[in-house]
C-alpha positions as CSV (number, residue, x, y, z in Angstrom):
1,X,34.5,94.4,140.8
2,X,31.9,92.5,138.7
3,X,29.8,89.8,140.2
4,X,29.0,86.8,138.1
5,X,25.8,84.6,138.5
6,X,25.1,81.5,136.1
7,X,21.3,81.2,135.8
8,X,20.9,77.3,136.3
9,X,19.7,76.8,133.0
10,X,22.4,77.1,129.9
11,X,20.9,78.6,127.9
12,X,19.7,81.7,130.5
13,X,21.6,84.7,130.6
14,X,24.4,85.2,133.3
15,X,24.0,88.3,134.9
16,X,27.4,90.6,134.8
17,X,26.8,93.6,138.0
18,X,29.5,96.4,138.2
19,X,28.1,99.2,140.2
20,X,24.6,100.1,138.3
21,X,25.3,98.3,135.3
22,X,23.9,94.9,134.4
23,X,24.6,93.3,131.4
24,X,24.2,90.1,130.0
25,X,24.3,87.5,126.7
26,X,20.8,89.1,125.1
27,X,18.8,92.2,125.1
28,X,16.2,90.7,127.7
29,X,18.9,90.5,130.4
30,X,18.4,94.4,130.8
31,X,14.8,94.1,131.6
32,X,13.0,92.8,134.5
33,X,14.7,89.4,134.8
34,X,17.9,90.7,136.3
35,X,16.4,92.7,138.7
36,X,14.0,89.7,139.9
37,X,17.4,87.6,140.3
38,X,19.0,90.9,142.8
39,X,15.7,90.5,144.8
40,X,16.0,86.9,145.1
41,X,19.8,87.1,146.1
């Protein structure tokens, strides 16, 4: 299954996690910012 996470900002990008893939609304949600978000959950 996927777990969804809304950044509180609109305008952030939502994190979609299946297994190893992240994905998200622009090209920055596969850098760092996804994995900083993992750590902090």
């Amino acid at each position: 299954g996927a777990v969804y996470s809304f950044a509180a900002e609109p305008f952030a990008p939502h994190v979609v996690e299946d297994g190893r893939l992240v994905t998200g609304q622009n090209p920055r949600a596969h850098g760092p910012w996804p994995k900083r978000l993992k750590q902090l959950g």
